[in-house]
KEDRENDO-106420 format. One record per residue: x, y, z of N, C-alpha, C in turn; residue number from 1; residue in one letter. Coordinates in steps of 0.001 Angstrom, whole numbers, plus 500000, padded with zeros to 6 digits. Last residue first. Layout:
N
+--------+--------+--------+--------+--------+--------+--------+--------+--------+-----+---------+
:    n_u :    n_v :    n_w :   ca_u :   ca_v :   ca_w :    c_u :    c_v :    c_w : num : residuo :
+--------+--------+--------+--------+--------+--------+--------+--------+--------+-----+---------+
:      X :      Y :      Z :      X :      Y :      Z :      X :      Y :      Z : NUM :       A :
...
+--------+--------+--------+--------+--------+--------+--------+--------+--------+-----+---------+
//
This chain:
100
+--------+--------+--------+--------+--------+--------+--------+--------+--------+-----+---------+
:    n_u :    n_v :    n_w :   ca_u :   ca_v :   ca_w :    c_u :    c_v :    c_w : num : residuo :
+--------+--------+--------+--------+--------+--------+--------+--------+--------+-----+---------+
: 086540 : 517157 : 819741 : 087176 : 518370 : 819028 : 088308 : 517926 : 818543 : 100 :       X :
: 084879 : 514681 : 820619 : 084193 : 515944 : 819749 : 085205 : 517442 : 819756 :  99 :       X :
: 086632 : 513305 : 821231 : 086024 : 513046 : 820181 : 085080 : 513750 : 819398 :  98 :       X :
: 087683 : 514488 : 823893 : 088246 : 514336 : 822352 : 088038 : 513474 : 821016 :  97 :       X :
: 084934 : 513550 : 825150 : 085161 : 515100 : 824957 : 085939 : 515289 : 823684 :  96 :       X :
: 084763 : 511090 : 825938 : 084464 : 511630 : 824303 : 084587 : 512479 : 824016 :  95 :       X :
: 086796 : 508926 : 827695 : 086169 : 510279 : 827762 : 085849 : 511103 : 826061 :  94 :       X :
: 085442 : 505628 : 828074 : 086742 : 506515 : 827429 : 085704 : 508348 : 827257 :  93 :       X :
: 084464 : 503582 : 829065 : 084459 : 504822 : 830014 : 085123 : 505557 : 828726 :  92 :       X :
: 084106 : 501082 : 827729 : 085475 : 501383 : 828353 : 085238 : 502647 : 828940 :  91 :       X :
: 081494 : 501040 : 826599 : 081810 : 499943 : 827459 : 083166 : 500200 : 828332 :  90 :       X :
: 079471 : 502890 : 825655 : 081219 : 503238 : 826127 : 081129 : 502337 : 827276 :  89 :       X :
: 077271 : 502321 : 824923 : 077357 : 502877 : 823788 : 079004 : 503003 : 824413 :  88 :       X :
: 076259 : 500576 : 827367 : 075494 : 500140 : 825845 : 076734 : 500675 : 824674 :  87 :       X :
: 077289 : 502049 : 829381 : 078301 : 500922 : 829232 : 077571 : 500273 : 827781 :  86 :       X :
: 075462 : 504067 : 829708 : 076729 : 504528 : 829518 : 077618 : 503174 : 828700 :  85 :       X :
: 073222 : 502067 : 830263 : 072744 : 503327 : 829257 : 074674 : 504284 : 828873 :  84 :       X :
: 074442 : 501191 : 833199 : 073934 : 500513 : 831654 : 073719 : 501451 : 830322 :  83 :       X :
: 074353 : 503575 : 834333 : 075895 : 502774 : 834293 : 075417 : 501768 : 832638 :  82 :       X :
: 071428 : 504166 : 835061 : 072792 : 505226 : 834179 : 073726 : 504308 : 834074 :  81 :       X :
: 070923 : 502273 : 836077 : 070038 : 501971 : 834873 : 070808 : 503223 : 834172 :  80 :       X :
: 072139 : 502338 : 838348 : 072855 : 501403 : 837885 : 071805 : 501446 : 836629 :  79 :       X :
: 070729 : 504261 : 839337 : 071859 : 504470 : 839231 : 072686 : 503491 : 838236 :  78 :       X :
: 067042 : 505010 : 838322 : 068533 : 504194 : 839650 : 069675 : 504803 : 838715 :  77 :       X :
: 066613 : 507883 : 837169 : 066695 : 506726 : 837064 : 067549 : 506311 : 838358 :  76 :       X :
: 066127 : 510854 : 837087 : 065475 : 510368 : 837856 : 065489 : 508218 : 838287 :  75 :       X :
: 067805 : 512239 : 835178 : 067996 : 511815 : 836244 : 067295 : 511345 : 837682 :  74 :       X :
: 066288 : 510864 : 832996 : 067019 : 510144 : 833207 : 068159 : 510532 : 834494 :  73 :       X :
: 063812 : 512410 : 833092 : 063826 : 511463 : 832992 : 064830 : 510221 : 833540 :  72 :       X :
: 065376 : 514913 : 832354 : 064775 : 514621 : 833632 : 064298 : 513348 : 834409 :  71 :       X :
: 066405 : 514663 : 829693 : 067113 : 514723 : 831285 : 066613 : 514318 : 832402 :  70 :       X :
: 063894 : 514343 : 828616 : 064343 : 513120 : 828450 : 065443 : 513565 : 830143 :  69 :       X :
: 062750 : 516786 : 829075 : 062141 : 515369 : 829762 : 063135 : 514463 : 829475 :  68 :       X :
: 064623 : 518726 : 827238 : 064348 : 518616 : 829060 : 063406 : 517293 : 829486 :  67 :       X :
: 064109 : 517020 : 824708 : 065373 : 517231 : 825396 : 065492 : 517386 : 827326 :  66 :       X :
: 061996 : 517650 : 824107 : 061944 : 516374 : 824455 : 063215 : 516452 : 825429 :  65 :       X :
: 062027 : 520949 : 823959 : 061635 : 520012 : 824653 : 061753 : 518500 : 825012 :  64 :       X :
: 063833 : 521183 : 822520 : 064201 : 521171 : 823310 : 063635 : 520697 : 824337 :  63 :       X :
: 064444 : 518999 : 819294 : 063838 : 519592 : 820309 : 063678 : 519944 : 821557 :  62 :       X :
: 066601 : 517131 : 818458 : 066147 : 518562 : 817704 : 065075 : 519449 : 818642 :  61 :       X :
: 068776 : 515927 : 820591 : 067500 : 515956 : 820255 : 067587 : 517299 : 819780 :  60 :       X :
: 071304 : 513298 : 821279 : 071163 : 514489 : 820562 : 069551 : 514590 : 820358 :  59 :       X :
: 073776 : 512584 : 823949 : 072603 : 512151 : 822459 : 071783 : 513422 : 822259 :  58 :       X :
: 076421 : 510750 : 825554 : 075565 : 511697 : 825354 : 074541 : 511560 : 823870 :  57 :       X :
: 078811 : 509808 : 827968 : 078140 : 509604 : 827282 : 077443 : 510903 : 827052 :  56 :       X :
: 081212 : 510767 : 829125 : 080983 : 509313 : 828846 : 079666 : 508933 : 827893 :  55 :       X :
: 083457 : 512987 : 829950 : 081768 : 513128 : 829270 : 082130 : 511794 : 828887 :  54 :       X :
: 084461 : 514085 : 832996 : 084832 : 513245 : 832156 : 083340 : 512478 : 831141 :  53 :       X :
: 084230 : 515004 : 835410 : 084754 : 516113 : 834169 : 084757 : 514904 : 833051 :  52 :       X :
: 083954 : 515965 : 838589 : 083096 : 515290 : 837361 : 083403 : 516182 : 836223 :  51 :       X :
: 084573 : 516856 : 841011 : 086051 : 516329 : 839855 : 085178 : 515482 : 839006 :  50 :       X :
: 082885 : 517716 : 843087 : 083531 : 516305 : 842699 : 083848 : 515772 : 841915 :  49 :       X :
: 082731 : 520627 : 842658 : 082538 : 520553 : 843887 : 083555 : 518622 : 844058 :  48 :       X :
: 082203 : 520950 : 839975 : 083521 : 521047 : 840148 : 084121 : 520844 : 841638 :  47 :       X :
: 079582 : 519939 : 839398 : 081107 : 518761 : 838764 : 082359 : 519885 : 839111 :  46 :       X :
: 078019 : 521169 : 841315 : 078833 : 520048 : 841302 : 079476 : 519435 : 840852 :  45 :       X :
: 079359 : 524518 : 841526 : 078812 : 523266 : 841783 : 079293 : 522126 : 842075 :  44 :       X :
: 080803 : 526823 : 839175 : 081098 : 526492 : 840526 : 079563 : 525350 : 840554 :  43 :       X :
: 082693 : 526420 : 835907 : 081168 : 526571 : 836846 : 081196 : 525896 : 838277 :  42 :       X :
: 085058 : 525765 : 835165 : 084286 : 527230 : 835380 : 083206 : 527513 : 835801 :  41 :       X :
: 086711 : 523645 : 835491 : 085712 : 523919 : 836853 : 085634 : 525792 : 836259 :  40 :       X :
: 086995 : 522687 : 833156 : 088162 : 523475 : 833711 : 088122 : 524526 : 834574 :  39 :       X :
: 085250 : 520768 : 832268 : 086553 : 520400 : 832766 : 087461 : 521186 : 833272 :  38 :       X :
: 082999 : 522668 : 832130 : 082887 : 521503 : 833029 : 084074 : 521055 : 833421 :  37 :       X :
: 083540 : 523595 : 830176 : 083350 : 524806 : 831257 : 083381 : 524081 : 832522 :  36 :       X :
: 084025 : 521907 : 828298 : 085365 : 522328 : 828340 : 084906 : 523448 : 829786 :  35 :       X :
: 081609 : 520832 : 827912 : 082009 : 520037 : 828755 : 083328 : 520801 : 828956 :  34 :       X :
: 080014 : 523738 : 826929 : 079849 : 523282 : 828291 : 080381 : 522103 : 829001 :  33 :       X :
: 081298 : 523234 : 823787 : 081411 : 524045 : 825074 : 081223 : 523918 : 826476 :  32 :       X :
: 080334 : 520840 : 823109 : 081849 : 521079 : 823454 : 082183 : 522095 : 824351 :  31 :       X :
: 077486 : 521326 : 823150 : 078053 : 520716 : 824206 : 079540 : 520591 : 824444 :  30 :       X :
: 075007 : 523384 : 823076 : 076481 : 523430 : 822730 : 077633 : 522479 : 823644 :  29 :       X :
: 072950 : 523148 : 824465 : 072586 : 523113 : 823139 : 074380 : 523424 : 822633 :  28 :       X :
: 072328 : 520888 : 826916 : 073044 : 522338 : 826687 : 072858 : 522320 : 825416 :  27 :       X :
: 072117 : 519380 : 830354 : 071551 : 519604 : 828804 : 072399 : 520693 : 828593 :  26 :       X :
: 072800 : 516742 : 832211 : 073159 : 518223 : 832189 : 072804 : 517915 : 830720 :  25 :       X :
: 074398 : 514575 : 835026 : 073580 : 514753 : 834041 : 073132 : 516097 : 833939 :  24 :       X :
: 077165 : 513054 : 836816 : 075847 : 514344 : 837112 : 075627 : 514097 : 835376 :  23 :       X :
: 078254 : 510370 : 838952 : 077614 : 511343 : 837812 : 076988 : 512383 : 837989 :  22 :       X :
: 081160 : 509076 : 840631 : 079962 : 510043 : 840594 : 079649 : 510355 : 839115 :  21 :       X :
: 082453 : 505968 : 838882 : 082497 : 507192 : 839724 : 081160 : 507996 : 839667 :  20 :       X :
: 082748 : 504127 : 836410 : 081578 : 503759 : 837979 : 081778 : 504655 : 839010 :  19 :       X :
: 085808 : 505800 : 835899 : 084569 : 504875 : 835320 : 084297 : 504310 : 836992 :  18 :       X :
: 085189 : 509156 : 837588 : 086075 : 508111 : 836773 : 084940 : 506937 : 836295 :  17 :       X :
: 083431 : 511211 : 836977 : 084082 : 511385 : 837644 : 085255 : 510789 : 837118 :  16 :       X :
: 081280 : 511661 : 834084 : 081148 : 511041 : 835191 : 082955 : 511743 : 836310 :  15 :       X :
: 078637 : 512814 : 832604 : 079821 : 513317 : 832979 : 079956 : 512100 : 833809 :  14 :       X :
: 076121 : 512902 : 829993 : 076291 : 512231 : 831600 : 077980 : 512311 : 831482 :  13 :       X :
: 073502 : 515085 : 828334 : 074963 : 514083 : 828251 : 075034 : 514001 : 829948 :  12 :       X :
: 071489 : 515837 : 825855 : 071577 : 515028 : 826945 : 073193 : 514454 : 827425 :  11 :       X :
: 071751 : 518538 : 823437 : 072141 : 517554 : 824049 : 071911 : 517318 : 825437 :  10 :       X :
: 069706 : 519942 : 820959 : 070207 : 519946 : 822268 : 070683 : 518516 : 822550 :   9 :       X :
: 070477 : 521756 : 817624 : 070466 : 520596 : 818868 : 070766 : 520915 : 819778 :   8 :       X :
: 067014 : 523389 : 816875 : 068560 : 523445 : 816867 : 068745 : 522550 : 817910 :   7 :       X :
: 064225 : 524104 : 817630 : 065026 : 522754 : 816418 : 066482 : 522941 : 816050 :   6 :       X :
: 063522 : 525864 : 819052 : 063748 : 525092 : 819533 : 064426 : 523392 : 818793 :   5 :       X :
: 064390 : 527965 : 817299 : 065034 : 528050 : 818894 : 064758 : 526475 : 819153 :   4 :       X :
: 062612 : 527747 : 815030 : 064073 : 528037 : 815102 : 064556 : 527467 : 815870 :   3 :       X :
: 059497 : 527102 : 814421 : 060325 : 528100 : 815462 : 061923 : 527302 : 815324 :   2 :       X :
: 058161 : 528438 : 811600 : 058968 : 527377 : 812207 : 059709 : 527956 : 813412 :   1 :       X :
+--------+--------+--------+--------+--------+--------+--------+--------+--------+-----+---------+
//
């Protein structure tokens, strides 16, 4: 059984404020990487435009599906991310403190 890749990865979308900039981003630890995200430890773009605020996200046992599904979805319009955010966080509310 390979291991590595059946541990979770997450899909998640940051946004700025609600209907602000997004960026989209995988990680197999995601409290971690949104707290590296909010407290600009990674130079780019969510720290380049104050994208700190995790609005949405979902979970795959595989990492693969995991990288297509990202890719997938940052390849969408824009307004087919705002829907896919507003299905599951009609209010924007940031989930970060919902996952600690």
């Amino acid at each position: 059984m390979d291991y590595i890749r059946l541990m979770p990865y997450y899909v998640y979308i940051l946004a700025s404020k609600e209907n602000g900039t997004l960026y989209i981003g995988i990680t197999n630890n995601l409290t971690r990487r949104v707290y590296e995200h909010r407290n600009d430890l990674i130079e780019g773009f969510t720290k380049k435009y104050g994208v700190h605020r995790l609005v949405y996200y979902e979970t795959h046992e595989d990492v693969r599906v995991a990288i297509a599904r990202e890719k997938q979805m940052k390849k969408w319009y824009r307004a087919w991310k705002i829907r896919l955010i507003e299905e599951s966080n009609p209010e924007w509310r940031d989930l970060y403190y919902e996952l600690i």
